[in-house]
C-alpha positions in Angstrom: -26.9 -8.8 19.2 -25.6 -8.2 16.0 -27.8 -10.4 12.9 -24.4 -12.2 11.8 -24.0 -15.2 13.2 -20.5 -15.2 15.5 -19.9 -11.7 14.5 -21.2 -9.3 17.5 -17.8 -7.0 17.8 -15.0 -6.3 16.1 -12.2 -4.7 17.2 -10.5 -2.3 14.5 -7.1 -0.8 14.4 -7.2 2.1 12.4 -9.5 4.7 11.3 -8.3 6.3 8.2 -9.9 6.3 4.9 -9.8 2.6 4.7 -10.8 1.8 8.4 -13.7 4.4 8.1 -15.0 2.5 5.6 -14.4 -0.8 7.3 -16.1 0.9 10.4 -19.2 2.2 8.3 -19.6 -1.9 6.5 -19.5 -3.5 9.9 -22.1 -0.7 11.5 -24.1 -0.5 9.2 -24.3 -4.5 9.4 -25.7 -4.0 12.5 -22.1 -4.9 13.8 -20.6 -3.2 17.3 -17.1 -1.4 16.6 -14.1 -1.3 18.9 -11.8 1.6 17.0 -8.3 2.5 17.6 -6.9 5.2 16.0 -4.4 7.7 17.3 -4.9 10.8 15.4 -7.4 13.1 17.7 -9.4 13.8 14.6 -10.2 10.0 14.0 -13.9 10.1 15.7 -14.7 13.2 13.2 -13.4 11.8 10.1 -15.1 8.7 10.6 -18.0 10.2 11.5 -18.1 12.0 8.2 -17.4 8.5 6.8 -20.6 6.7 8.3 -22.7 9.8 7.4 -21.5 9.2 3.7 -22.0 5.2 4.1 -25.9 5.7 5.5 -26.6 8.0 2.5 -24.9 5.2 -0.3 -26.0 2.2 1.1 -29.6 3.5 1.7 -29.7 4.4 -2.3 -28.3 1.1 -2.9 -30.5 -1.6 -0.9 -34.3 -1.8 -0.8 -34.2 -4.0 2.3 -34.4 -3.1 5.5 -30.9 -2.7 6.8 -30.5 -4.1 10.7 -29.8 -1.9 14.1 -27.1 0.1 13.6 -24.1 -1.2 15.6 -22.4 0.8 18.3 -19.0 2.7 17.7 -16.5 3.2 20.5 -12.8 4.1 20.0 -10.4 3.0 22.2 -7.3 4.1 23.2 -4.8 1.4 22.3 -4.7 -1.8 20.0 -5.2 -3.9 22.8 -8.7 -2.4 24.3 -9.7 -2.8 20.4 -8.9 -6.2 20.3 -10.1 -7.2 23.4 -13.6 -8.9 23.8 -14.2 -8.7 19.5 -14.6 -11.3 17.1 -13.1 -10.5 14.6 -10.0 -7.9 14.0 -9.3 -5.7 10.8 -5.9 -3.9 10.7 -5.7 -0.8 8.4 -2.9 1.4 9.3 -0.8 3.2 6.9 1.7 1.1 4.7 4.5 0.9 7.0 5.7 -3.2 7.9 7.1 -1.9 11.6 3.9 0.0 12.4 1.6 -3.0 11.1 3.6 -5.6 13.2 3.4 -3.2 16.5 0.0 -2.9 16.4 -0.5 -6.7 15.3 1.8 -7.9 18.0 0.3 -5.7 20.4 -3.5 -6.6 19.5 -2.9 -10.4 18.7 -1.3 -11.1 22.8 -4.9 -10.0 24.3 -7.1 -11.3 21.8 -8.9 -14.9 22.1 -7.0 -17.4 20.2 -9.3 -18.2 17.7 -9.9 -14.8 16.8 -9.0 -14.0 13.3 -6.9 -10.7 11.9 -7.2 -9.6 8.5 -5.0 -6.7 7.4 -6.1 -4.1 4.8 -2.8 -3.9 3.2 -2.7 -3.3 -0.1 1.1 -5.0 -1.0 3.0 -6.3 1.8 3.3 -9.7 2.4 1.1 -11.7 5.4 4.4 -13.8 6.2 6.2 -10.9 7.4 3.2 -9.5 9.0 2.7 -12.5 10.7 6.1 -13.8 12.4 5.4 -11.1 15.4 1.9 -12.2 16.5 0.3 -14.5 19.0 -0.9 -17.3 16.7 0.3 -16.1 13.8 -1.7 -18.9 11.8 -5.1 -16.7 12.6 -3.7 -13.5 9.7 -5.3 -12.8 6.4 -4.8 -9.6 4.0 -8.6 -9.1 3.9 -7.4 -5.7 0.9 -10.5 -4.3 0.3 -10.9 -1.0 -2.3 -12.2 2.2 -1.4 -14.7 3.0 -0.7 -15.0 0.4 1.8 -18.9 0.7 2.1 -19.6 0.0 -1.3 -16.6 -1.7 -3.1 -17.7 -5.5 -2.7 -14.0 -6.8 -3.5 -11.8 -7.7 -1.1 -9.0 -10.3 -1.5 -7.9 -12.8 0.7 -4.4 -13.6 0.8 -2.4 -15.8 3.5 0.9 -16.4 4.8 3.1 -19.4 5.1 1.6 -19.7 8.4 -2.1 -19.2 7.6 -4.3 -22.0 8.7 -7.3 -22.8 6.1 -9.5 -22.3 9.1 -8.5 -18.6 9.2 -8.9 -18.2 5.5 -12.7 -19.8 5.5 -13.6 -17.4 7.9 -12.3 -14.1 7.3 -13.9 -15.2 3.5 -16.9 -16.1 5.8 -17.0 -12.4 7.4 -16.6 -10.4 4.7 -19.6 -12.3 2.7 -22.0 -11.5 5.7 -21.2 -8.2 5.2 -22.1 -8.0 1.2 -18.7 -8.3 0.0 -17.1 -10.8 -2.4 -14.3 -12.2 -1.4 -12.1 -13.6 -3.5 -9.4 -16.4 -2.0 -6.2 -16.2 -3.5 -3.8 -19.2 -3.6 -0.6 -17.2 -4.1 1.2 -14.5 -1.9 2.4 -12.3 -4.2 3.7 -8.3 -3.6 0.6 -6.7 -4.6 -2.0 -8.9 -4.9 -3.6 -9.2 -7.9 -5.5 -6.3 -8.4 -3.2 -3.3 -7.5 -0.8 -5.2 -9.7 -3.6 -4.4 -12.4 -3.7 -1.0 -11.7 -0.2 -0.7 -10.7 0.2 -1.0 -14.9 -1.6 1.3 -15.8 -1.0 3.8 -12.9 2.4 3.8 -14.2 1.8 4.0 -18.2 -0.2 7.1 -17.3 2.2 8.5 -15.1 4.8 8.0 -17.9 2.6 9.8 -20.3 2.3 12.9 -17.9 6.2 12.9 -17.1 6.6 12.6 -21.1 4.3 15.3 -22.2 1.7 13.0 -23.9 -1.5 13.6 -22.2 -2.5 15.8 -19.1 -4.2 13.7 -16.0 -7.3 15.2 -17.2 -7.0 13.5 -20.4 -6.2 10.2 -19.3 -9.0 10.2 -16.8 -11.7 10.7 -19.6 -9.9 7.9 -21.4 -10.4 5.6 -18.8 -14.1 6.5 -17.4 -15.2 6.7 -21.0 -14.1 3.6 -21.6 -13.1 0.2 -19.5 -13.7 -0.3 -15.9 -16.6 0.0 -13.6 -15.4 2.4 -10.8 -13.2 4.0 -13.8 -15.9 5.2 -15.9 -17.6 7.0 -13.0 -14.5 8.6 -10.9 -11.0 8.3 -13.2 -7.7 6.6 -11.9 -6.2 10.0 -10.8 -9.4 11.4 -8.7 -9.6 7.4 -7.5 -6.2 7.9 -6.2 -6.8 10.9 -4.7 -9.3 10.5 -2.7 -7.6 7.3 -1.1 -5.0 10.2 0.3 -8.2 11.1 2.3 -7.7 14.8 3.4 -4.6 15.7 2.9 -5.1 14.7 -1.0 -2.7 13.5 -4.0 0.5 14.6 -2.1 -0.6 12.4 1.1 -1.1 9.4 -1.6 2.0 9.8 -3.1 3.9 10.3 0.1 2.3 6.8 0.8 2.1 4.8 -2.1 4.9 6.6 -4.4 7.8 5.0 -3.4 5.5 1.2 -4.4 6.5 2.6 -8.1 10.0 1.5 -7.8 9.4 -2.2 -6.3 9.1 -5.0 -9.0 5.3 -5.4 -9.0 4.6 -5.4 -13.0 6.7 -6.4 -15.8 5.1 -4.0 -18.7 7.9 -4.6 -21.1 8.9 -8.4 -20.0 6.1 -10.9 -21.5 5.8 -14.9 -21.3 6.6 -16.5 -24.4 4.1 -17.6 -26.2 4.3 -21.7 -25.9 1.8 -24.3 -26.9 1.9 -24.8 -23.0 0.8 -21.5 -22.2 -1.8 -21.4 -25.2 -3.5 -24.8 -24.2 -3.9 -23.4 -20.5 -5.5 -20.5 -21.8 -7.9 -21.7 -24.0 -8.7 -24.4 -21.7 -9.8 -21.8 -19.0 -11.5 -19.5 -21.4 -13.6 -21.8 -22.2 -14.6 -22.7 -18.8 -15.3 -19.3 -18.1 -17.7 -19.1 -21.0 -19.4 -22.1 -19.3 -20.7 -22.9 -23.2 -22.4 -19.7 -24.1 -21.8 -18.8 -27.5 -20.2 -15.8 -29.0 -23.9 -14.1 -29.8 -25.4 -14.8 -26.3 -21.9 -13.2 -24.8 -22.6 -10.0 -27.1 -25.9 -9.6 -25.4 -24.6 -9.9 -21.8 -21.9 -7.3 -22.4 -24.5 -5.4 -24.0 -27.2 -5.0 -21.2 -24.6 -4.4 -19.2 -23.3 -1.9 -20.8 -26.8 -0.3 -20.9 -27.5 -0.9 -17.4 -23.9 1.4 -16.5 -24.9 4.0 -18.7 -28.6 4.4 -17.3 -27.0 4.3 -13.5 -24.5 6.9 -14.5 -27.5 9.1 -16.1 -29.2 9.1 -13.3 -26.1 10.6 -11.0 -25.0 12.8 -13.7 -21.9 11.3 -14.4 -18.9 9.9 -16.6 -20.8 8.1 -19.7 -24.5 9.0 -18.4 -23.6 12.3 -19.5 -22.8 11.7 -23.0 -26.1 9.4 -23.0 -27.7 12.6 -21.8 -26.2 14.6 -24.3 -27.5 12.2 -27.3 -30.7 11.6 -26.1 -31.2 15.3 -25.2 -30.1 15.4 -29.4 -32.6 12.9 -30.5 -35.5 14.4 -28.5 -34.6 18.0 -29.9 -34.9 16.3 -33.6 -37.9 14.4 -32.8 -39.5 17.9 -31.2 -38.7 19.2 -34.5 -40.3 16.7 -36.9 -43.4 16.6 -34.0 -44.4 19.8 -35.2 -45.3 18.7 -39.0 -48.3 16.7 -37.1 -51.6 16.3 -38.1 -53.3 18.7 -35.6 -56.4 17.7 -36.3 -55.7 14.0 -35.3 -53.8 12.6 -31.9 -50.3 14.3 -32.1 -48.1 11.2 -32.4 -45.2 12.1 -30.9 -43.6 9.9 -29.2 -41.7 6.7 -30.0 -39.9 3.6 -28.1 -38.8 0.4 -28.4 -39.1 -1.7 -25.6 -35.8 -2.4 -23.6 -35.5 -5.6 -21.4 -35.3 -3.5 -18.0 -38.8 -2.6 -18.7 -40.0 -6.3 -18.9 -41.2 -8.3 -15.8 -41.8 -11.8 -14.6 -44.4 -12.3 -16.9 -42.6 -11.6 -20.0 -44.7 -8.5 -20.2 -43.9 -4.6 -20.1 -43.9 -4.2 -16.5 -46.8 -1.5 -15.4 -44.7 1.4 -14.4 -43.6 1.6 -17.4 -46.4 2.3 -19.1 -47.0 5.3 -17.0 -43.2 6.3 -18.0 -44.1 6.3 -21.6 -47.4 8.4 -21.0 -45.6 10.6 -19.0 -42.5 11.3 -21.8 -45.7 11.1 -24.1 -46.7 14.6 -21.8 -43.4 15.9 -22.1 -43.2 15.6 -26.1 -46.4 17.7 -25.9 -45.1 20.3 -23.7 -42.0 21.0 -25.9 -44.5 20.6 -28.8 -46.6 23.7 -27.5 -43.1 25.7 -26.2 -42.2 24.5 -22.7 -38.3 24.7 -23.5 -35.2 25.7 -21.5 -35.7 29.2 -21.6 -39.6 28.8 -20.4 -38.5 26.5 -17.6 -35.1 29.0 -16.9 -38.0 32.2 -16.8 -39.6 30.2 -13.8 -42.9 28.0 -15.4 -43.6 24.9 -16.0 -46.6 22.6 -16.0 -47.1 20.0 -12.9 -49.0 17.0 -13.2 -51.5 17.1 -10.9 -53.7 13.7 -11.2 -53.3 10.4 -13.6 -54.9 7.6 -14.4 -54.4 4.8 -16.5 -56.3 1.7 -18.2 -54.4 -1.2 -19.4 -55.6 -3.1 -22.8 -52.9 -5.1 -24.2 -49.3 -6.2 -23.5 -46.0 -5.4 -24.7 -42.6 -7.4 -24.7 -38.9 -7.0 -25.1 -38.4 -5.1 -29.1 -41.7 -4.0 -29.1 -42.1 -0.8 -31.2 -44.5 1.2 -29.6 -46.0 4.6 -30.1 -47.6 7.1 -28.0 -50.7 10.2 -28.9 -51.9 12.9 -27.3 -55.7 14.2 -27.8 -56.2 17.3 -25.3 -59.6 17.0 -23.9 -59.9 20.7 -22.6 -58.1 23.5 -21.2 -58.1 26.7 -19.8 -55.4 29.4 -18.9 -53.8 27.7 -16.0 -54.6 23.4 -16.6 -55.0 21.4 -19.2 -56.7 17.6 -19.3 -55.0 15.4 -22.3 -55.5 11.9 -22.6 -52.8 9.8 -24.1 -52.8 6.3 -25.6 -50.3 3.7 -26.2 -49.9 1.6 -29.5 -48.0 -1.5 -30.9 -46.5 0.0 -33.9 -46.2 -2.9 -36.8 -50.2 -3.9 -35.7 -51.4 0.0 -34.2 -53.0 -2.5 -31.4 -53.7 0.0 -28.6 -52.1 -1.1 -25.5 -52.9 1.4 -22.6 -54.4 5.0 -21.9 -53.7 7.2 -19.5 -55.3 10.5 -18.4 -53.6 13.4 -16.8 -54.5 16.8 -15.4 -51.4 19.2 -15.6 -51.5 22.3 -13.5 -49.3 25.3 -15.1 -46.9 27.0 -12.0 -44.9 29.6 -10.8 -41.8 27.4 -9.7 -40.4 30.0 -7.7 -43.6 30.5 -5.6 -44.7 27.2 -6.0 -48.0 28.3 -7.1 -50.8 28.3 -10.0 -50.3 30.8 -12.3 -51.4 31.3 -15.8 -49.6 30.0 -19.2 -47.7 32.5 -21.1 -50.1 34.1 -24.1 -48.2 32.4 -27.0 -48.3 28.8 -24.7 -52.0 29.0 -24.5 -53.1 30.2 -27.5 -50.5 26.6 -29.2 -52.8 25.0 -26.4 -55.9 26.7 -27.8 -55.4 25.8 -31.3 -54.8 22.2 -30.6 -58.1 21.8 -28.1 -60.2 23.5 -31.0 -59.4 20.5 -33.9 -59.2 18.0 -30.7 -63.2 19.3 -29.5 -64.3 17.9 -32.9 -62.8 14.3 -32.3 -64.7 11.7 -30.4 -64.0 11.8 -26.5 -62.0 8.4 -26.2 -64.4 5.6 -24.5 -61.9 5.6 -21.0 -61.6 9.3 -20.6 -63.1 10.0 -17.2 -62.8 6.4 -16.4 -63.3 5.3 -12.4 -61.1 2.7 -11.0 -63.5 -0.8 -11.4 -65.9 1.2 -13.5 -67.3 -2.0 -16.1 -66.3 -1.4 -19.5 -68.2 -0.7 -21.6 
């Protein structure tokens, strides 16, 4: 029995890139799938699909997903549709082919079972007029991929019962989507018509010469949207054409271009009307936050994109990469005009609010992330670079411990050393401790035993000459300073 409430089996009529995803979303819900789809290669593609839905949505969730429903295609709209409770239409954009298969579907499903339709313009009152109980059909549009994408807009007919409405909203906000009820049928919704703008602006600056699709990808994903600054409005498009690519899209969606759906010459005229309306929402969507507090929400944000693109390798994470990889490279530099016969200080942070926890404190991983870059400032300090690593050596940390003294917060300046306790050709203990910088208030140690290797036998080996005579030179100013009081500390040892 599927963990939704009322929701055990669906019946779905099509399996194409949008009903794969809509299969994958109700599966992986825990959710059994009745699929029609008449193309022979359906159960493949969709499997393909799924396998790329388990891999996201395992990245993306820390809870435990449910059961895995069952998937079982059918051969015609009414097996899918019978015995479901719920039915999600995703054919291809054609109004006789949608109202065949809802017509069809709708005369053998239970009455109170309600239809949404993944269309992405046509209008539920035409869609409608052919079905048993026509008041039970919603566009439930949702945006690709189905999996992830938690948008999906509900739109109904002139026929559409509020009933319908409250629970295809209702089914799509089990399955971790957000739907979003809209009061007005309207050719395109309201987000294609967004894009529908800016699709064609771009498709006007291609025909015209102005900029090449490659072009005006990079000035999307580098800039505004969320799906845009990772993918591009061209590759987007492209991959909603499923296999058969852009030519498949366009075959599809291409003739859309020439029906009314934007105005992007033709604007309202400015009237205190219009102006009132506007301010007065505005200022219900800023639900009294000020213009300061706003700054800082766009900002983390912002921050919070960048650090998720970084760590896929993609659109802006990449240029964050690039600068970061810049500003390490210039603080390696200045690192090396040190004081050897001290701590090296090298390394530096402020403290960002990601790294702050319940307590209003720097949450304890993090202190073993700024020991470990601490590490890593040493090991480009003493030559580990891209050429060492590209030869095939590199040091592995092998053991850690750390002791925890004091507390940081959000904007805290903090500062990192590194004393190396001892060393020989192929490891080398260091002990590094953490510092409030405006106060030098030492906040936590850590102690680490890094193992040199071969990384293509995956195997001890010893240091290059040059890389342990650096080491060398450092341990012999280090041996004269005083071992720090939690080197070789045991977990509960008293302090002293």
């Amino acid at each position: 029995m599927s963990p939704i409430p009322g929701l055990d089996r669906v019946g779905l009529l099509g399996g194409g890139v949008i009903g794969g995803g809509w299969a994958a979303r109700f599966l992986l819900n825990g959710v059994d799938v009745q699929l029609f789809d008449p193309d022979p290669e359906a159960p493949r593609k969709v499997g393909e699909v799924l396998d790329n839905a388990r891999r996201a949505l395992l990245k993306l969730v820390s809870a435990p997903l449910p059961a895995e429903g069952t998937l079982t295609f059918v051969d015609s709209p009414e097996a899918a549709a019978t015995g479901v409770d719920f039915v999600q239409e995703s054919a291809p954009e054609r109004m006789e082919l949608k109202q065949q298969l809802l017509q069809r579907a709708s005369a053998v499903a239970g009455p109170d079972v309600v239809f949404g339709s993944s269309t992405s313009g046509l209008l539920p009152t035409e869609m409608q007029h052919v079905m048993t109980h026509p008041e039970r059909l919603v566009v439930g549009h949702p945006f690709n991929p189905v999996y992830l994408m938690p948008l999906v807009e509900v739109v109904g007919g002139e026929r559409t019962s509020a009933a319908a409405r409250t629970r295809a909203a209702e089914v799509y906000d089990q399955l971790g989507m957000q739907p979003v009820q809209l009061s007005t049928e309207i050719d395109g919704f309201v987000a294609d018509r967004l894009m529908e703008a800016l699709w064609r602006e771009a498709l006007w600056m291609i025909n015209d010469g102005v900029a090449t699709a490659s072009e005006i990808d990079d000035c999307v994903r580098f800039g505004p949207g969320l799906r845009w600054s990772f993918m591009g409005t061209f590759l987007t498009y492209r991959i909603a054409g499923g296999e058969a690519g852009m030519r498949h899209f366009m075959a599809q969606f291409g003739p859309s271009l020439k029906w009314p759906w934007s105005k992007l010459t033709d604007v309202p005229e400015l009237t205190d009307e219009l102006l009132d309306t506007l301010v007065a929402q505005s200022d219900v969507q800023a639900a009294g936050r000020g213009i300061r507090e706003l700054e800082r929400q766009r900002d983390d944000s912002l921050v919070a994109v960048f650090h998720g693109l970084r760590s896929v390798g993609n659109g802006a994470g990449l240029v964050l990469d690039r600068y970061e990889q810049r500003l390490t490279e210039q603080a390696s530099v200045s690192s090396r005009q040190v004081d050897p016969t001290q701590p090296l200080r090298l390394h530096e942070v402020a403290v960002p609010a990601e790294w702050v926890d319940y307590n209003g404190h720097m949450n304890d991983s993090r202190y073993f992330q700024l020991s470990s870059e601490t590490v890593d400032a040493f090991l480009r300090h003493i030559g580990l670079d891209d050429a060492y690593l590209a030869g095939g050596h590199s040091w592995f940390t092998v053991e850690s411990h750390l002791n925890f003294v004091g507390q940081a917060r959000q904007g805290d300046r903090l500062y990192a050393t590194v004393q190396v306790l001892s060393s020989d050709d192929k490891r080398v203990r260091v002990f590094t401790a953490m510092h409030r910088a405006h106060d030098d208030a030492l906040l936590a140690t850590a102690e680490h035993m890094l193992l040199h290797v071969d990384t293509r036998l995956d195997k001890a080996c010893p240091a290059a000459p040059e890389m342990q005579a650096a080491i060398a030179a450092i341990a012999h100013h280090h041996g004269a300073l005083p071992t720090p009081g939690n080197a070789g500390r045991a977990v509960g040892q008293q302090r002293s």
